[in-house]
C-alpha positions in Angstrom: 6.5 0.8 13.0 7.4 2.2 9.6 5.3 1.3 6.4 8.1 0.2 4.1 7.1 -2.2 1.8 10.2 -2.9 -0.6 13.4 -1.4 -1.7 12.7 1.2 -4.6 15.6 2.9 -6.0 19.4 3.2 -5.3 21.0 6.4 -5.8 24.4 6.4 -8.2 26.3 9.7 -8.7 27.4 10.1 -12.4 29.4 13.0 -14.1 27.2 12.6 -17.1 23.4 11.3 -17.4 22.9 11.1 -21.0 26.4 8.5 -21.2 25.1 6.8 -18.1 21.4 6.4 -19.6 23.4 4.9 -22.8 26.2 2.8 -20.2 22.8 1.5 -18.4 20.7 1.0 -21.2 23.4 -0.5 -24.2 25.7 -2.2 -21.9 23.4 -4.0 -19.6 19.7 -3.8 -21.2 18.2 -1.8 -18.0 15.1 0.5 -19.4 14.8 3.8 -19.1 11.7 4.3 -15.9 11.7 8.5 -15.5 13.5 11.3 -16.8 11.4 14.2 -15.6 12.4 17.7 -15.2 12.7 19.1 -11.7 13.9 22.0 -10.0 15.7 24.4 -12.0 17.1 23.3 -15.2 17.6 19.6 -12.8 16.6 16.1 -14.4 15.4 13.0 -12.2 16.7 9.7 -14.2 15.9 6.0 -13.5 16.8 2.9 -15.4 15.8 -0.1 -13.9 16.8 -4.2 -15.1 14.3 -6.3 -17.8 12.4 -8.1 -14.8 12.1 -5.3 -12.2 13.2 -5.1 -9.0 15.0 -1.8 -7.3 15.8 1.2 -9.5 19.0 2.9 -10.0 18.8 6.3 -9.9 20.7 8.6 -11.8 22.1 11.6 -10.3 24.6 14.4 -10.7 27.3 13.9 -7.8 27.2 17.0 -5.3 29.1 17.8 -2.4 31.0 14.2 -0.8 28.7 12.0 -3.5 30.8 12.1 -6.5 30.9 9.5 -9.2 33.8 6.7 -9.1 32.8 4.8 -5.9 31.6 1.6 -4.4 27.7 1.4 -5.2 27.4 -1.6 -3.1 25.1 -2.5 -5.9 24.5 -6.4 -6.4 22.9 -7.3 -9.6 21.5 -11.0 -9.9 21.9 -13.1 -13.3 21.5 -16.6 -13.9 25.0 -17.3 -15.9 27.5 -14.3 -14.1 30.0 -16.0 -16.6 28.4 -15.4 -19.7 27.5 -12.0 -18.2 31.2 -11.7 -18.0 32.5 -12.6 -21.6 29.5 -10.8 -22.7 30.0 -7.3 -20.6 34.1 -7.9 -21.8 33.5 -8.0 -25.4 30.9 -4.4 -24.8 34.0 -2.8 -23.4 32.8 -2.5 -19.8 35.6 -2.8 -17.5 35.5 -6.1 -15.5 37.3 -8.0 -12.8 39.6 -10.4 -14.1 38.1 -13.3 -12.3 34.8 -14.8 -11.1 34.7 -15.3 -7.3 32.8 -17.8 -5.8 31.1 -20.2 -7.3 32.5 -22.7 -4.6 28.7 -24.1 -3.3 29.2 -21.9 -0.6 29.6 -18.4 -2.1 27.4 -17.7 -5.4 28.9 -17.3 -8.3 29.8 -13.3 -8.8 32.4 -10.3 -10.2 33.0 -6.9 -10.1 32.5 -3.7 -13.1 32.6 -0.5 -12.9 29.9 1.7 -15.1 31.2 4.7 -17.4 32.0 6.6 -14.2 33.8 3.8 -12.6 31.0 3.4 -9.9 31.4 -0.2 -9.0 28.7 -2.9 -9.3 28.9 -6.3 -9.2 26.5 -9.5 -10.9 25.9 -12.3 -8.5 24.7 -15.8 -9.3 20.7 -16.4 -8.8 19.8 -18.2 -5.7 17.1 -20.8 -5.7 14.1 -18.9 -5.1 15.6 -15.8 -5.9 
């Protein structure tokens, strides 16, 4: 059986990792957890949310893995509305409408970062 303990880091192609470092950091208060040199010239860059949890990992796109996709990313907030207003008035591009919300389905919407890789911000469980 394999020894995996917890999800680490997600892998996010951007065109650009100084704007996504600022997008990340300015727009939704993540912190910057490595930006180390490797390879040849090459830069490894994490930014990871106020509480922790899994990483996002900042890389140049290459071959098929090109920046302006579906992360699959789900971010967790307790108040996805105020999230909303607040990401709106920042400039970030958001869906129109909340979804959800209904008791059934949390609360949740859809942005895209700087590179229009799209995330969205779900509602906290209980327990969550």
């Amino acid at each position: 059986m394999a020894r995996i303990s917890q999800l680490g880091r997600v892998v996010v192609p951007v065109s650009d990792q100084d704007a996504a470092i600022a997008f990340y950091t300015e727009k939704l208060g993540f912190t910057v957890s490595a930006d180390v040199p490797y390879g040849e010239g090459d830069r490894w860059v994490e930014v990871s949310p106020p509480k922790g949890g899994a990483a996002i990992a900042l890389s140049p796109g290459m071959g098929e893995f090109q920046p302006g996709r579906d992360t699959g990313i789900a971010l967790t907030s307790p108040d996805p509305k105020a999230d909303h207003e607040e990401l709106k008035s920042k400039g970030v591009q958001v869906d129109d409408e909340l979804m959800g919300g209904d008791g059934v389905v949390p609360l949740l919407f859809m942005f895209r970062d700087g590179d229009g890789n799209g995330l969205m911000i779900v509602e906290e469980s209980e327990g969550s």
